[in-house]
C-alpha positions in Angstrom: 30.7 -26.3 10.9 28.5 -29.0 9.9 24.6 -29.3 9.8 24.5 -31.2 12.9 26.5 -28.4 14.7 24.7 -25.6 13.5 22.8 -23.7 16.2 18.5 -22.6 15.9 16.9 -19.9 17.1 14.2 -17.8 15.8 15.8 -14.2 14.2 13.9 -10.9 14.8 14.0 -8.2 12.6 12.3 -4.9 13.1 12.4 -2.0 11.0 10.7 1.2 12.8 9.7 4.1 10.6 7.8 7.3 10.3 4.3 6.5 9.4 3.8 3.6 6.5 1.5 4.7 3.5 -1.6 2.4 4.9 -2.3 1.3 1.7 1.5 0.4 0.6 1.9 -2.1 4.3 0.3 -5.0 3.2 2.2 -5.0 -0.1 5.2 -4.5 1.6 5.0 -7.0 4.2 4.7 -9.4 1.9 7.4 -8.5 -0.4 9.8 -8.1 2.5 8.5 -11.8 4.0 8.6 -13.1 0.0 12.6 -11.4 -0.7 14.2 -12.6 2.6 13.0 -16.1 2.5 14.6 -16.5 -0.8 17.6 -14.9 0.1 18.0 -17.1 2.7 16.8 -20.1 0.9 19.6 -18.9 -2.0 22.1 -18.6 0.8 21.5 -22.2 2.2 20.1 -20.9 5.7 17.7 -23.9 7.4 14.4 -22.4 8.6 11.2 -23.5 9.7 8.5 -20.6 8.4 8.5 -16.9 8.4 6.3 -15.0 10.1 6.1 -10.7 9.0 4.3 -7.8 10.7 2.9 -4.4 10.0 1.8 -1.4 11.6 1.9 2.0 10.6 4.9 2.5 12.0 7.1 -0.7 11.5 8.0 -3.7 9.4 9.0 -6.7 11.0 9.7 -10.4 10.3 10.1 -13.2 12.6 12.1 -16.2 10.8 11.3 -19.5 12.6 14.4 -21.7 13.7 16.9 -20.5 11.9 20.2 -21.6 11.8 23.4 -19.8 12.9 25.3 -20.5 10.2 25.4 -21.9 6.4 26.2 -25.8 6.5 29.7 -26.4 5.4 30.5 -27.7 1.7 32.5 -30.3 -0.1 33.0 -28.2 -3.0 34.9 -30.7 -6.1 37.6 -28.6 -8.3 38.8 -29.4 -11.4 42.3 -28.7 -12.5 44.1 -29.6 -15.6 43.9 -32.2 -18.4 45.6 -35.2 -16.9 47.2 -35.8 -20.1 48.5 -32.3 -19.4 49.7 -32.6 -16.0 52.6 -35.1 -16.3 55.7 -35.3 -18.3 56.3 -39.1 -20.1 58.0 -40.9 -17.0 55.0 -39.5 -14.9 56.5 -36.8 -13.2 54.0 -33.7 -12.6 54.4 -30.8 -14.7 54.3 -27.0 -13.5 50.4 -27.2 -14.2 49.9 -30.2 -12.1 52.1 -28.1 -9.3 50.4 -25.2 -9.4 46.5 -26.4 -9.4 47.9 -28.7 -6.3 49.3 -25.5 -4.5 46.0 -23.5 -5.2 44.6 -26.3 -3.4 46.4 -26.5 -0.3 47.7 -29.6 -1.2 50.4 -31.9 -2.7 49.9 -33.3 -6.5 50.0 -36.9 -5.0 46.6 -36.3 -3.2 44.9 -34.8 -6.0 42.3 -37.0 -7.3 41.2 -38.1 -11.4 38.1 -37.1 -12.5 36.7 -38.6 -15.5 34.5 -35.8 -17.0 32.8 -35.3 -21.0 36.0 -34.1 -22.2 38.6 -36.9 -20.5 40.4 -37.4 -17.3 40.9 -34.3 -15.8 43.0 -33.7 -12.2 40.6 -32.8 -9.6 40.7 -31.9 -5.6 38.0 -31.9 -3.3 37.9 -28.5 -0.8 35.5 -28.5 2.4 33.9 -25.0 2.4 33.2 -23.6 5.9 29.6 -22.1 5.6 29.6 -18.7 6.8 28.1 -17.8 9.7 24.5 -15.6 9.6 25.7 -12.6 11.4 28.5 -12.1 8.7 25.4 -12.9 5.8 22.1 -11.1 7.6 23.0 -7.2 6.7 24.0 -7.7 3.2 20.5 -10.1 2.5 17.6 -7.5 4.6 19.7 -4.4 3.1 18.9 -6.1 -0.5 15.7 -7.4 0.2 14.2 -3.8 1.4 15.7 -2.5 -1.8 13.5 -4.6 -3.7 10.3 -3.3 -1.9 7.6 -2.3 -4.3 8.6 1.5 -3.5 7.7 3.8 -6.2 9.0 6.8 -4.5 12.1 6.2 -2.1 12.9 9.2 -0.4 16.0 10.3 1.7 16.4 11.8 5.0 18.7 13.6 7.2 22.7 13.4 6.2 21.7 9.6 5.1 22.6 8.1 2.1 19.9 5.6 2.2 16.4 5.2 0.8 13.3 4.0 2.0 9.7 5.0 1.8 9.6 6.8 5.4 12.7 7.8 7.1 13.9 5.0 9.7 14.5 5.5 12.8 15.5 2.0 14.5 16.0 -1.2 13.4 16.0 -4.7 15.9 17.8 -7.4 14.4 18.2 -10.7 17.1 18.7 -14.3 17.0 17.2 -16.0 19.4 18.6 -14.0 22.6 21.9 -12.1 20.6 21.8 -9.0 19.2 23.3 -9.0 16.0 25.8 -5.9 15.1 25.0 -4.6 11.7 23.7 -1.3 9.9 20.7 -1.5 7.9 19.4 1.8 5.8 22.3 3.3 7.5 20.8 2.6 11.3 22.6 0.7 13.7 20.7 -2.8 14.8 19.7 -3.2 18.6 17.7 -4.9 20.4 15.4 -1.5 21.5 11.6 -0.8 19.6 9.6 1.9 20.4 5.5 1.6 21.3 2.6 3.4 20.8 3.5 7.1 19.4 1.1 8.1 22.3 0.2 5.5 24.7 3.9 3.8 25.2 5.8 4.5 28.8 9.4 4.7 26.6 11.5 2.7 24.6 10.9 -1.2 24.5 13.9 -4.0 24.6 13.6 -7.3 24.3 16.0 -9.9 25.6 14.8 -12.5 23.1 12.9 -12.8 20.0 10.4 -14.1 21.4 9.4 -11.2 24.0 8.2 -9.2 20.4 4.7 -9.6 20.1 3.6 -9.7 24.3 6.4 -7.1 25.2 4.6 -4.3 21.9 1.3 -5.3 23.1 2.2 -4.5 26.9 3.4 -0.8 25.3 -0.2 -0.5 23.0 1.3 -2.2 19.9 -0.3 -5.0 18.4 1.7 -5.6 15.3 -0.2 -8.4 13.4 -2.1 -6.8 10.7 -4.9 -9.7 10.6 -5.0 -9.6 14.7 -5.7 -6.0 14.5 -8.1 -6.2 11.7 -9.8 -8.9 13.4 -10.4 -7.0 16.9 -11.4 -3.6 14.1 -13.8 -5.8 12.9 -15.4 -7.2 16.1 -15.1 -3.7 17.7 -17.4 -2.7 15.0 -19.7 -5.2 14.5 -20.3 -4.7 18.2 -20.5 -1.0 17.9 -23.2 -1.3 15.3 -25.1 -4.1 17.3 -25.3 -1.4 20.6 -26.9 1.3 18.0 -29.4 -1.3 17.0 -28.4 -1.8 13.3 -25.6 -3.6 11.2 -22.5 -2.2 10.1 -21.4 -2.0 6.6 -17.6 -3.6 6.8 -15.8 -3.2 2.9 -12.7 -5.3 2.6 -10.6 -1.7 1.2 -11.6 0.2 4.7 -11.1 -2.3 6.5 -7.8 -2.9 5.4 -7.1 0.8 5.0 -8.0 1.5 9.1 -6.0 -1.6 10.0 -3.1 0.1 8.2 -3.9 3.8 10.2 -4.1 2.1 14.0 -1.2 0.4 15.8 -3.9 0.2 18.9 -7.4 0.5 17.2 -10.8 1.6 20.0 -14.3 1.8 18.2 -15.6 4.6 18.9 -19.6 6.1 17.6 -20.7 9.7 16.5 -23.8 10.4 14.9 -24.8 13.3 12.2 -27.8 15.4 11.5 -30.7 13.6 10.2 -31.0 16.3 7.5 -28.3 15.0 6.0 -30.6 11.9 5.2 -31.8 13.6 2.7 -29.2 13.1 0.4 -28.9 9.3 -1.4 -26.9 7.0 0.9 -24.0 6.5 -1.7 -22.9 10.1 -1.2 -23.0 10.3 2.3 -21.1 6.6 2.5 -18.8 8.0 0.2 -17.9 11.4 1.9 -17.6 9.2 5.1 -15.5 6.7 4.4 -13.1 8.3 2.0 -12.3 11.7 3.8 -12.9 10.1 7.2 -12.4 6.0 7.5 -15.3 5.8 8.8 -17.7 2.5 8.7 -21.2 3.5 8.1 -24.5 1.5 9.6 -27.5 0.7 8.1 -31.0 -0.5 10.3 -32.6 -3.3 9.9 -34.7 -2.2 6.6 -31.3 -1.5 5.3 -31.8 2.2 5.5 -28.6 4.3 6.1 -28.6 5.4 9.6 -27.4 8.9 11.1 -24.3 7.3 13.1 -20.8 6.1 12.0 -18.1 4.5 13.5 -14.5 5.5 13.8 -11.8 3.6 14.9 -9.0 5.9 16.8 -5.7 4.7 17.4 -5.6 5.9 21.1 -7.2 4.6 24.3 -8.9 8.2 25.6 -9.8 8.9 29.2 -12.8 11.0 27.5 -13.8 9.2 24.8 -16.8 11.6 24.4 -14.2 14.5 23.3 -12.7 12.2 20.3 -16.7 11.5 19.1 -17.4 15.0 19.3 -14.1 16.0 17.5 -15.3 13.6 15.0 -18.8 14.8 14.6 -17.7 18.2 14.3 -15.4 17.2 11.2 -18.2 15.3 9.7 -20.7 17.7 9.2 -18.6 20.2 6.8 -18.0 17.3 4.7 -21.3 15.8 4.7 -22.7 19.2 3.9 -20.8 19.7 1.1 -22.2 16.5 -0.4 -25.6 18.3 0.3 -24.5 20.9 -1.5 -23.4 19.1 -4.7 -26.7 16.6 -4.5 -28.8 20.0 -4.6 -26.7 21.8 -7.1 -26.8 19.2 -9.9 -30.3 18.7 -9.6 -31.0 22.4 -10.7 -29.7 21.3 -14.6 -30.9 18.3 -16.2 -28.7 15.2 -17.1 -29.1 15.9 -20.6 -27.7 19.4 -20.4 -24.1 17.9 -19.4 -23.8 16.7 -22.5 -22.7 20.1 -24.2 -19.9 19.7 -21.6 -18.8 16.0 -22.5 -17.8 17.6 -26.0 -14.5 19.0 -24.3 -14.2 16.1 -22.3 -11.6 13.5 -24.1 -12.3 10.1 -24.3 -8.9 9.3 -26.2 -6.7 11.4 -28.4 -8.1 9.4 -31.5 -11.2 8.5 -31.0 -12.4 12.0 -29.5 -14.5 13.4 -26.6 -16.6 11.5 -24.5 -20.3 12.6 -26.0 -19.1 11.4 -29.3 -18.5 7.8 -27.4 -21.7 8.3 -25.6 -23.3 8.7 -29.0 -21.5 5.5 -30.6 -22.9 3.5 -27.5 -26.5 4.8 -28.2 -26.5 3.9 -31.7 -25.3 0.2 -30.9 -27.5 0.0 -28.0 -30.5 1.1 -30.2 -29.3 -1.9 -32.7 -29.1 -4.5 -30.1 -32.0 -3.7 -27.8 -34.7 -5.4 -30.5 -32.4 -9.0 -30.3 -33.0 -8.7 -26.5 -36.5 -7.8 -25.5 -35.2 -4.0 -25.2 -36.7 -1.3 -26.6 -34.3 0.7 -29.0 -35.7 4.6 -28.3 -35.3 3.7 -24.5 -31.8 2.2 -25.3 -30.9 4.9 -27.9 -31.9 7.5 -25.2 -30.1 5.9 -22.0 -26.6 5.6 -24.4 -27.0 9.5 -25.1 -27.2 10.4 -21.2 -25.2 7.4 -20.3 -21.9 9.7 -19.3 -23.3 12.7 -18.7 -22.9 12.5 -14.7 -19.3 12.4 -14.8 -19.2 16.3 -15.0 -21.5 16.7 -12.2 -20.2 18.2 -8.8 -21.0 14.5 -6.6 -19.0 12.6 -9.2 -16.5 14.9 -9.6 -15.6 14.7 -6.1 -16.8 10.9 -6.0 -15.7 9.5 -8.9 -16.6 6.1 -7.4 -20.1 7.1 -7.9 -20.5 7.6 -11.6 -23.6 6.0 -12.8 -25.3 5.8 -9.3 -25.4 9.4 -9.5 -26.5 9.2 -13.3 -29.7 7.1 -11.6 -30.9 9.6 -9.1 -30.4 12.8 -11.2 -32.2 10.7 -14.0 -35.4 9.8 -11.8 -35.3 13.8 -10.6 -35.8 14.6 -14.3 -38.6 12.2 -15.0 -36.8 10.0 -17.1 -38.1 6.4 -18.3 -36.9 4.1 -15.2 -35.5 1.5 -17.2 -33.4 4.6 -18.4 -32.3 5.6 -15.0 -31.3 1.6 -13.8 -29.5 1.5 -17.2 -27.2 4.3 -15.7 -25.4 2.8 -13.0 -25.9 -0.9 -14.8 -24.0 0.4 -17.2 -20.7 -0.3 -15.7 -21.7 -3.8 -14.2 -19.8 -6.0 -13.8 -17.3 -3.6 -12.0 -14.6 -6.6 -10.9 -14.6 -10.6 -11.1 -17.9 -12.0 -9.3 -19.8 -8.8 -9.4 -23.4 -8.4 -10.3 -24.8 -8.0 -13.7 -27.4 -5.7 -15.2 -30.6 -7.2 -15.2 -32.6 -4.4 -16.6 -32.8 -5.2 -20.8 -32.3 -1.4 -21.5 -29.2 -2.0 -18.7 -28.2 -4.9 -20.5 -27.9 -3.3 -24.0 -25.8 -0.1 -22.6 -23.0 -2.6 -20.4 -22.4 -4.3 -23.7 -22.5 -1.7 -26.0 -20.2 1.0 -24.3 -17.6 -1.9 -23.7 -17.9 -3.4 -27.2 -17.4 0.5 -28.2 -14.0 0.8 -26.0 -12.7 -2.4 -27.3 -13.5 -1.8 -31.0 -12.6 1.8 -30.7 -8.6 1.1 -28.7 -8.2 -2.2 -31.2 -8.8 0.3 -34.2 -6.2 2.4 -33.2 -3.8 0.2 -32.5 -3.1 0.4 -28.5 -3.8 -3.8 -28.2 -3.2 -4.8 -24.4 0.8 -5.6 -24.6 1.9 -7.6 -20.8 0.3 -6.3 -17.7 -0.2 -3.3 -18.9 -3.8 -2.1 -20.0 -4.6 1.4 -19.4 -8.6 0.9 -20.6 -9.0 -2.1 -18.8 -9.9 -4.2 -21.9 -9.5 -7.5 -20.9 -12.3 -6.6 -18.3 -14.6 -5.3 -20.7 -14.4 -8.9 -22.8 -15.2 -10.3 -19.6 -17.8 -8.4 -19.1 -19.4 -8.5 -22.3 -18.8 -12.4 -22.0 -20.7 -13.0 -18.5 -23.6 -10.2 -19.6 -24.1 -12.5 -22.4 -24.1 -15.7 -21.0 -25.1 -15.1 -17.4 -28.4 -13.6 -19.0 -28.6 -16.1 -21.4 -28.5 -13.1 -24.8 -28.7 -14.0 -28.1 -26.3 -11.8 -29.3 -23.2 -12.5 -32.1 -20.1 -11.2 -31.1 -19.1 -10.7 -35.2 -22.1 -8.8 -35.5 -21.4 -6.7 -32.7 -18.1 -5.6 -33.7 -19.1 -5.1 -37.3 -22.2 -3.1 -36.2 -19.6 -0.7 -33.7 -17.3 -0.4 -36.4 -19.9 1.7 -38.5 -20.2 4.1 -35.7 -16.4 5.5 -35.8 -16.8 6.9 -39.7 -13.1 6.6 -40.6 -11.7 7.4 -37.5 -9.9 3.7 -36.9 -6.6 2.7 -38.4 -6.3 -0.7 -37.7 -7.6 -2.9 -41.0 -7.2 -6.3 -38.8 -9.6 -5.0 -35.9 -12.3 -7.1 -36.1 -10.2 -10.2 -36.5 -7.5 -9.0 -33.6 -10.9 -8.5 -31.2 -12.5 -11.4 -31.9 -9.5 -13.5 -30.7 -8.6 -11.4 -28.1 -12.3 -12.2 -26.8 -11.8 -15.8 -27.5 -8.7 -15.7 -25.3 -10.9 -13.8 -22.2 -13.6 -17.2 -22.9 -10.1 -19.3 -22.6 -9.4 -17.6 -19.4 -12.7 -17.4 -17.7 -13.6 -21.0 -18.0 -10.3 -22.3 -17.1 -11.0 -20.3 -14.1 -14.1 -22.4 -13.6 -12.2 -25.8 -13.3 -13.3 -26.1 -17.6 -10.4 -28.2 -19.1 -7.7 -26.8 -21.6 -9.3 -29.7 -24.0 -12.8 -28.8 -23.5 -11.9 -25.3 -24.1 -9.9 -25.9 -27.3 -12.5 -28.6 -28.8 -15.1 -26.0 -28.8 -12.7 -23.0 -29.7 -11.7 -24.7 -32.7 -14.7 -24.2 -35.0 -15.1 -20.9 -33.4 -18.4 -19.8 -32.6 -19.1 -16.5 -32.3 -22.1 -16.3 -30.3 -20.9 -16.6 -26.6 -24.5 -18.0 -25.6 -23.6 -20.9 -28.6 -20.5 -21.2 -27.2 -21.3 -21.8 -23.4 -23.6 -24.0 -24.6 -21.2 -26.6 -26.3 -18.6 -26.5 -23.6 -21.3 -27.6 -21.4 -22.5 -30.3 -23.9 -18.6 -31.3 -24.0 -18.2 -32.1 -20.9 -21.4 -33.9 -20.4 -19.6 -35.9 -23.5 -16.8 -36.4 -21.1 -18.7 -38.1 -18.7 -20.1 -40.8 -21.5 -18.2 -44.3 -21.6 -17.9 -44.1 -25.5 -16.3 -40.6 -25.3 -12.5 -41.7 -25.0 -13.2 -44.3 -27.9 -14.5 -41.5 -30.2 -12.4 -38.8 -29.3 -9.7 -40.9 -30.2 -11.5 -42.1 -33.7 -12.1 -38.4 -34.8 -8.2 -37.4 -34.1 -7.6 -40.7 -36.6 -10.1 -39.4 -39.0 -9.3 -36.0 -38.9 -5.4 -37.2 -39.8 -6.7 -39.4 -42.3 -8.7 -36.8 -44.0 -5.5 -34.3 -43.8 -3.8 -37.4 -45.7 -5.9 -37.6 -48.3 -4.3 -38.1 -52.1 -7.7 -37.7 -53.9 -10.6 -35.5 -54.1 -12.9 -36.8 -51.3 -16.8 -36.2 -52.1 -19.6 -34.9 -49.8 -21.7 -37.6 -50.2 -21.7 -41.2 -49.5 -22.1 -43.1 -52.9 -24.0 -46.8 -51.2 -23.1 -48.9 -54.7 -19.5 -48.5 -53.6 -20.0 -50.1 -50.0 -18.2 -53.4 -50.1 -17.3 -54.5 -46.5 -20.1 -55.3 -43.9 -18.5 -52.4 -41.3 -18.5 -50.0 -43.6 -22.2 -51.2 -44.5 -23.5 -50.4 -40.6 -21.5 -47.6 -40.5 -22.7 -45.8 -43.1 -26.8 -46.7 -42.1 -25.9 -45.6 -38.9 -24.7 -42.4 -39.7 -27.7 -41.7 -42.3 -29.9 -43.1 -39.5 -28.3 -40.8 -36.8 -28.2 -37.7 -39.2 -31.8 -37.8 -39.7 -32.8 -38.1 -35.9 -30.3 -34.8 -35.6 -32.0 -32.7 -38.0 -34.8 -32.7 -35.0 -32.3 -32.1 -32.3 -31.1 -28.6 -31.3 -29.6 -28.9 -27.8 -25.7 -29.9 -28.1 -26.0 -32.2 -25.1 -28.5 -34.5 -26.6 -26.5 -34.1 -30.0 -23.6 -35.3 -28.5 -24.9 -37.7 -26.7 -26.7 -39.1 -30.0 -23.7 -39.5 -31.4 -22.1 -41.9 -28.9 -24.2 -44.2 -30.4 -22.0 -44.5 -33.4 -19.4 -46.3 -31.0 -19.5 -49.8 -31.8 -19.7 -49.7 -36.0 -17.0 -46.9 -35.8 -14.4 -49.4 -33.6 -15.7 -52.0 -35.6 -14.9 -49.9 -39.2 -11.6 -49.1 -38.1 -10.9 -52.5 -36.9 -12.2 -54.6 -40.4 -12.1 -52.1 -43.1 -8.8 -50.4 -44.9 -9.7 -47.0 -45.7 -7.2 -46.9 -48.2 -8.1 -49.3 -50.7 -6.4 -49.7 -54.0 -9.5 -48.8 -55.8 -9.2 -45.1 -55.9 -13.4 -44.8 -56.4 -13.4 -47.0 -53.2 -11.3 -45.3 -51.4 -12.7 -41.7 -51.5 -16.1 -43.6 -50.6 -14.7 -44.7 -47.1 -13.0 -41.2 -46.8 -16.4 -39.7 -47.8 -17.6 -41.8 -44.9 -15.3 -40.7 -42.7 -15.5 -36.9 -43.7 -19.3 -36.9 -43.2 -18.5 -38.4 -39.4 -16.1 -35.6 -39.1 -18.8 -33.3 -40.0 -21.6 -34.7 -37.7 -19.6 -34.3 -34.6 -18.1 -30.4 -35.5 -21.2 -29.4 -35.7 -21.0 -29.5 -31.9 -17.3 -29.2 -31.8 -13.7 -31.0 -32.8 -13.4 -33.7 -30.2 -10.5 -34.9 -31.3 -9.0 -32.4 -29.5 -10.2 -34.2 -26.1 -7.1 -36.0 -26.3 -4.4 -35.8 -24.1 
């Protein structure tokens, strides 16, 4: 069959299962749509796009006009050495024979093929492509093996494995059903709706009938069509109650995983309940119950939520009230932990942190918590902080996590650490410093603001970094248990973002005091500093900062990341400059030059050895320049200062030989050059600026 005879039509495939972990289906309906488009890329299928599906209860792909069959092949074979294949007079030898008859063929229509190592006897076999109902079981069987499953179970007498037992599969090209057994189910052309809402089994007589012919049984199977209506259902919800509601991009995405036929449906809870900070309430809601809280137009929590329910009632008021009746047991139990922990102080936890293990090496988590408040008291001075505040804040900066509310919210450690710190009259920049403590929580976040904040984010990550480096446990691959690269981040944008003037050497040296012995790693500090210097790498080539921009100011190293910000930006201001290509290109030759050298170059420029006019002008420029530098802090206005040094460095290179055969001469000029060198690292190498 050749292309032009091949038949399209779009394929269905349908896998129906027992209810889908709801935050496993988006993950897995993109693995499924990512494994059998490269099968059938691998397998030399024609296809248009690929469209995939998910509800809780199925997986589904539809593959755009995709042919019926691979495209047939001229497949070339090569046989034996020609000088192998026939006797002196020509006549073919058993070899010759037998390569022909594996061929189908006689010898006289075998072909010569010059290849690398001589003229070889060679035939050329068309290769019927095989058609896609003889290809399709074998390619979704081993593309759902490679699902992301950590747990396949089994089910039944069945051999096979899956993450929920199956319990149909559709499988259809365009308006034929195609016969084949996938998990150990027989393919039809027969779904099933809505668990609840469905009048019976659904068949479709063509692929296209999927999406109209699910929706007609209360199935809507695209995830970001279902997500969309949650969210609009909501929204509009909220909008009736006369507030906003507070949509998170997890919840959301954990509902649309629970609902194959979502209906927004609102419940309110006692106002007493109000009484307890927001955070715990939203927390209880929406991780026991799903449920999207709503907040009035102050931004004050209100006493309503709204639920999304994966069935159409004919008494809707019976579901809210089911709801509200749930609700209250758990919103009461927050109650009851918010009330609870406030009868002990924050500072009495801290007895507790003793038994509570940081890491095996570096011990519990009070004796981290009282590393962080010796660095914090050290850097709060450098930062407008002020150190008892600090030194107090990094004593009760943990001690929430063995309250009752965090340790049945984990998610609100340090926000509980605020409000229990206010109850006990502590300083307020001490109770902000709580929950700023672990800001920024993810890319993008916000950043502590508060000084006393400011000093505890940086010290209890410079702590974690310093304290894992010492021991060893360096983030190896993907794996990174103490989410270390997100501390450097984090310590990185504190720094910059709020413009600090903080040295990162200093830091480390200053944190590795506080562990008295404990570490084990002698290379720490110089293992940490690069591995910081890599996180700066990564964050502004995340920016759109060039690899060369990066690497020019990387190469001389500075350690404060405020410093360092500073140059890239003064770099690529450089960039911009007309004389910057010119002089990046004149520092890479001087730098070689200097790397060249065969005698001892001095520091300074000796002017009863200037000979050539160039060289002359160069060297009053460059004492002319240095002097106006001297007065010049910002890197920008450096740089930009030394463009000027253009023309009579061209003009030097063009006219003057650096290496004259006067050897007093000749360290001259390469003083010349060496103090150039040094006038533009002190902003950084750009001679590295070329491609």
């Amino acid at each position: 069959m050749t292309s032009s005879q091949q038949h399209f039509a779009d394929l269905l495939f349908e896998l129906g299962t027992e209810e889908l972990p709801p935050m496993s289906l988006k993950a897995l309906r993109d693995a499924l749509k990512a494994n059998v488009g490269e099968a059938l890329k691998a397998n030399d299928f024609s296809f248009d796009t690929i469209d995939a599906y998910a509800s809780p209860r199925r997986l589904a792909l539809i593959v755009r006009q995709l042919s019926d069959a691979q495209p047939d092949k001229e497949v070339e074979r090569l046989g034996p050495a020609v000088a192998a294949a026939f006797d002196g007079d020509g006549n073919p030898k058993p070899a010759a024979v037998g390569f022909a008859k594996s061929c189908g063929t006689e010898v006289d229509q075998l072909e010569r093929i010059e290849t690398d190592k001589g003229e070889r006897l060679g035939f050329t076999l068309s290769q019927k492509g095989q058609p896609l109902s003889e290809v399709i079981e074998q390619i979704l069987n081993s593309a759902l093996k490679k699902l992301p499953i950590p747990k396949p179970m089994r089910w039944g007498d069945s051999s096979a494995q899956f993450i929920r037992p199956v319990h149909w599969t559709v499988l259809m090209h365009g308006s034929s059903v195609i016969d084949a057994t996938i998990l150990d189910t027989k393919t039809g052309n027969t779904s099933r709706g809505h668990r609840f809402m469905s009048k019976g089994d659904v068949t479709f007589h063509d692929a296209g009938d999927y999406l109209n012919k699910l929706k007609a049984e209360h199935v809507i199977v695209d995830f970001e069509e279902r997500q969309t209506i949650i969210e609009a259902q909501v929204k509009e919800a909220a909008d009736k109650l006369g507030g906003s509601a507070q949509i998170e991009q997890d919840l959301l995405d954990e509902v649309t995983a629970l609902v194959e036929w979502p209906v927004a449906l609102t419940g309110e809870f006692d106002h007493e309940f109000l009484k307890v900070p927001a955070e715990c309430l939203v927390s209880s809601m929406a991780e026991h119950q799903k449920y999207f809280h709503v907040l009035d137009k102050d931004g004050n929590l209100m006493p309503n939520f709204i639920t999304i329910s994966n069935i159409e009632s004919s008494n809707p008021r019976v579901v809210i009230e089911g709801n509200e009746k749930v609700i209250r047991p758990r919103l009461a139990d927050a109650m009851f932990f918010y009330e609870k922990d406030q009868q002990t102080t924050l500072e009495s936890h801290q007895e507790r942190l003793k038994k509570v293990v940081f890491q095996n090496q570096l011990g519990s988590v009070q004796a981290k918590a009282e590393r962080v408040a010796e660095l914090a008291n050290i850097i709060a001075p450098t930062i407008g902080a002020d150190p008892k505040l600090a030194h107090r804040a990094g004593l009760l900066s943990k001690c929430d996590l063995t309250t009752q509310m965090v340790g049945e919210f984990d998610k609100l450690q340090g926000i509980m650490g605020t409000y229990y710190a206010r109850h006990d009259g502590e300083d307020d920049s001490v109770a902000i410093a709580m929950t700023e403590q672990y800001l920024p929580k993810y890319s993008g976040d916000a950043l502590a603001q508060n000084p006393v904040g400011q000093c505890l984010a940086i010290a209890d990550r410079i702590d974690t970094l310093v304290g894992i480096f010492g021991i060893g446990q360096v983030p190896k691959g993907a794996k990174d248990p103490f989410a270390l690269r997100r501390a450097a981040i984090g310590i990185i944008r504190t720094i910059v973002e709020n413009e600090l003037s903080l040295d990162l050497d200093e830091l480390i040296e200053h944190s590795l005091k506080q562990f008295d012995g404990q570490l084990t790693n002698d290379l720490v500090a110089e293992e940490l500093l690069n591995f910081i210097f890599e996180r700066f790498r990564a964050w502004y080539l995340d920016q759109n900062v060039s690899a060369n921009t990066v690497n020019a100011v990387m190469a001389i190293r500075p350690t404060q990341p405020l410093d360092f910000d500073q140059r890239i930006k003064a770099v690529q201001h450089f960039q911009t400059l007309p004389e910057s290509e010119s002089l990046s290109a004149a520092n890479k030759r001087v730098k070689n030059i200097l790397a060249k050298a065969d005698v001892a170059v001095p520091d300074t420029i000796d002017t009863s050895l200037l000979q050539d006019s160039e060289e002359k002008a160069l060297a009053e420029t460059i004492n002319k320049v240095e002097t106006e530098l001297a007065d010049i802090d910002n890197y920008q206005q450096r740089l930009s200062r030394l463009a000027a040094l253009r023309n009579d460095v061209d003009a030097f290179f063009d006219n003057v030989m650096v290496n004259a055969d006067d050897n007093a001469i000749k360290a001259n000029r390469l003083a010349l050059l060496k103090k150039l060198e040094s006038m533009f690292g002190s902003v950084a190498d750009i001679s590295l600026l070329q491609n």
